[in-house]
C-alpha positions in Angstrom: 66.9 -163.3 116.2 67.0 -162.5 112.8 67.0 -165.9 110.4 67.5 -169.4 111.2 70.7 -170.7 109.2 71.4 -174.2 108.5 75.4 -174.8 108.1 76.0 -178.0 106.3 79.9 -178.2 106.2 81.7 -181.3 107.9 85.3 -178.9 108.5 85.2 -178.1 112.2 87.2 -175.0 111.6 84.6 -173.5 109.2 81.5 -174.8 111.1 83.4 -172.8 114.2 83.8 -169.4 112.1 80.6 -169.4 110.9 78.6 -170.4 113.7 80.7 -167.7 115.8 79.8 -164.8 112.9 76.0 -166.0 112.4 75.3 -166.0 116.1 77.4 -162.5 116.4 75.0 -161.2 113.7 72.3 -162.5 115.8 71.0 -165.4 113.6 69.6 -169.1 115.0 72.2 -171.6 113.8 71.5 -174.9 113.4 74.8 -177.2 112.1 75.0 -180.4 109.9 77.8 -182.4 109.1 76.6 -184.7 106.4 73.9 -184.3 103.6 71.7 -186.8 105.4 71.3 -184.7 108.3 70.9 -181.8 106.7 68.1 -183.0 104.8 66.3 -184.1 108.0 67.6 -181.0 110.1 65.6 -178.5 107.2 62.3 -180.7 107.2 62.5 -180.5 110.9 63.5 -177.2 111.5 62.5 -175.5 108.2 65.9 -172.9 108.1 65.5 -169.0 106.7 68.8 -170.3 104.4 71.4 -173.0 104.0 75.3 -172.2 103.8 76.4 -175.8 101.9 79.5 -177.3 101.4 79.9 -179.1 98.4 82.7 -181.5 99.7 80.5 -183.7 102.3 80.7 -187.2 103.1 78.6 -190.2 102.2 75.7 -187.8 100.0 78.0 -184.6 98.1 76.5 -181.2 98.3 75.3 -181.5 95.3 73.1 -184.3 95.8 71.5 -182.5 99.1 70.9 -179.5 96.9 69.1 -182.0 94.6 67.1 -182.9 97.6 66.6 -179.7 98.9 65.1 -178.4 95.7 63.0 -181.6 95.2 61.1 -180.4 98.5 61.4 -177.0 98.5 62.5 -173.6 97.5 64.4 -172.7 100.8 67.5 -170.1 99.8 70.7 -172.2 99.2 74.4 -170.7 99.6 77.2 -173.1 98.1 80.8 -173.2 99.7 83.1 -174.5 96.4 86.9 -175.0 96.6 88.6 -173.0 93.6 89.4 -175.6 91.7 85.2 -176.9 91.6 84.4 -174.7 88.3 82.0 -177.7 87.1 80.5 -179.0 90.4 79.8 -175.3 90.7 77.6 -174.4 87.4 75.9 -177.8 88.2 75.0 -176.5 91.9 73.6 -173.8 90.3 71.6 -175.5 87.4 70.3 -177.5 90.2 68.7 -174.1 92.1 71.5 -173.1 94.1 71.0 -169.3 94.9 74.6 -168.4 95.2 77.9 -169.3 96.2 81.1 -168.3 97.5 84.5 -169.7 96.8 86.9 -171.2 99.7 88.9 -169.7 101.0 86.0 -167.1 101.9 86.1 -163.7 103.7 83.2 -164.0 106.3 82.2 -160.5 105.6 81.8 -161.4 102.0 79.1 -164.3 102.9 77.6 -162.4 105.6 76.6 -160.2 102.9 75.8 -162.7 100.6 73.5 -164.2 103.6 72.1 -160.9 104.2 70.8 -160.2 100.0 69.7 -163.1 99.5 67.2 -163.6 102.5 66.4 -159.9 101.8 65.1 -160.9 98.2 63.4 -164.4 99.4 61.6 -161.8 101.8 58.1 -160.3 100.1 58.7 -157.1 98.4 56.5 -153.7 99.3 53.7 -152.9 97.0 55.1 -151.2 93.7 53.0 -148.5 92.0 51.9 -150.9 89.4 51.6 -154.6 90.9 51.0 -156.0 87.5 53.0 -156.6 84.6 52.6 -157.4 81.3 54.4 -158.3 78.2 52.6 -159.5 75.4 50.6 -162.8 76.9 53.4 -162.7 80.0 51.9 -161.5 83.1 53.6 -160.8 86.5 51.3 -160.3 89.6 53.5 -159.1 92.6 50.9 -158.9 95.0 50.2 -162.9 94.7 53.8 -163.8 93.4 52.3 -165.5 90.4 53.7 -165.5 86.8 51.4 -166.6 84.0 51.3 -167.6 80.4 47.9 -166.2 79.5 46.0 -167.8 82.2 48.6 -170.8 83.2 50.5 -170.3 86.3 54.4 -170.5 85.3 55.8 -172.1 88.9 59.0 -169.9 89.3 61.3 -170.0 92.6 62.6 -166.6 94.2 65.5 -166.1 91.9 63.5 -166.3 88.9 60.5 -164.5 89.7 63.0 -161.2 90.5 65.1 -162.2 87.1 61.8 -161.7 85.2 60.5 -158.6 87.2 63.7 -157.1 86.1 63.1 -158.2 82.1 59.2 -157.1 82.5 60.0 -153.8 84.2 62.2 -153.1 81.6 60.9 -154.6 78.3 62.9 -154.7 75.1 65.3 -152.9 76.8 69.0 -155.3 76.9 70.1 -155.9 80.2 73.4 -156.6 80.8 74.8 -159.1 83.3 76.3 -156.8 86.0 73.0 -154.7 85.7 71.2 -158.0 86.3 73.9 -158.9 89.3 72.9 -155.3 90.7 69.1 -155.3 90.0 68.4 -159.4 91.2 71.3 -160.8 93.3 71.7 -157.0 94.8 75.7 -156.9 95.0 78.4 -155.4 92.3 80.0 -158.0 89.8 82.8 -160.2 92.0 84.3 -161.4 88.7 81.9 -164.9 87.5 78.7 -163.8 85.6 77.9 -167.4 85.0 75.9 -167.1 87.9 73.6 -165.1 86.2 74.0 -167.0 82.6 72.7 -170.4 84.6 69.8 -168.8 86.7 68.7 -167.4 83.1 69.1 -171.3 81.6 66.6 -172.1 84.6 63.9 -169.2 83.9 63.9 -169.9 80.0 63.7 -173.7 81.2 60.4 -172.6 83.3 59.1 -170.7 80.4 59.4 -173.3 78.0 57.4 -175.4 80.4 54.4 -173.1 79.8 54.7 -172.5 76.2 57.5 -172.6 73.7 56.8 -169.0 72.6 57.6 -168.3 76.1 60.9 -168.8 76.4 61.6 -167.4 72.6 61.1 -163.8 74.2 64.0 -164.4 76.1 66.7 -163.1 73.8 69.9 -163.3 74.3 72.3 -160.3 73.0 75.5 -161.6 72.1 78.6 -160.4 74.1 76.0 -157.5 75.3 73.3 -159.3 77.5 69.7 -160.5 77.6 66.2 -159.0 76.5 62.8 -159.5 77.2 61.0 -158.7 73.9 56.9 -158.1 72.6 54.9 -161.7 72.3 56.1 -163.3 69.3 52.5 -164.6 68.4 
């Protein structure tokens, strides 16, 4: 077996696709059809990823990713109808990884699936495992990022979003390089995914030090730079 994945989709039809494709692909599946249950299902079973519906009874998806989050930092995969632009940006403010839009192509999510358990996995030792710019320092060997000598908590996604920044510093990135470098996959037509996941880091950032998250530039209509300590 490869992964454990927890479905949490209350559509038989879809729950029978996926579960077919996962196990296929040789992943463990484990299925919810509510957000209650999938909340106890991933304290139970403790899942590789979750694939989650938005549109659930009782508790909505995006309550359960509240949930998830509040507990953990376990790689979350939205399912979002077309017409769910908002639910979607708030899914990801709220730590979503990802997500893919209904109807999906299962080949499409299995690839999603397969990037974004790759980057929750620990990376090989680079040449250089530390990084600094100005009082920013990344260790990659401990998985620590630090404002002088305070620990900045950072989940998956923004720990590679600032490796990409500190390996490249005042140099602007733009949003499909930062969809190539981070998320791992070409531009599918939304780069708001990346414009919230870089709300969250300067979020994080601020939560150290103000000065923090003021080297976070953004370019307009170009992209994003990490630039010298402003001190």
């Amino acid at each position: 077996m490869k992964a454990t994945i927890l479905v949490v989709d209350d559509e038989p039809a879809i729950v029978d696709v996926l579960t077919y494709n996962l196990e296929k692909s040789h992943y463990r599946v484990f299925v919810a059809r509510d957000g209650i249950s999938a909340i106890e299902i991933n304290r139970k079973e403790r899942p590789d990823l979750i694939v989650l519906d938005l549109m659930l009874p009782g508790m909505d998806g995006l309550e359960v990713c509240r949930s998830l989050r509040m507990e953990g930092d376990v790689p979350i995969i939205m399912l979002t109808a077309r017409d769910e632009e908002v639910d979607r940006v708030v899914g990801l403010e709220l730590g979503a990884d990802d997500y893919v839009v209904k109807p999906f192509s299962v080949r499409e999510l299995l690839a999603r699936i397969k990037t974004v358990l790759r980057r929750a996995q620990p990376s090989p030792p680079a040449p250089s495992t530390v990084l600094r710019v100005g009082s920013l320092t990344l260790n990659l060997d401990r998985h620590e990022a630090l404002w002088h000598d305070d620990l900045i908590a950072l989940s998956t996604l923004e720990f590679d979003l600032l490796h990409a920044f500190m390996r490249h510093p005042g140099h602007v990135l733009s949003r499909e390089q930062l969809l190539s470098q981070v998320w791992g996959y070409e531009y599918h037509g939304d780069l708001r995914t990346v414009d919230t996941a870089l709300k969250r880091l300067r979020a994080k950032l601020r939560g150290a030090h103000h000065d923090a998250a003021e080297m976070l530039l953004t370019i307009r209509s170009v992209g994003y730079k990490l630039t010298d300590d402003i001190e």
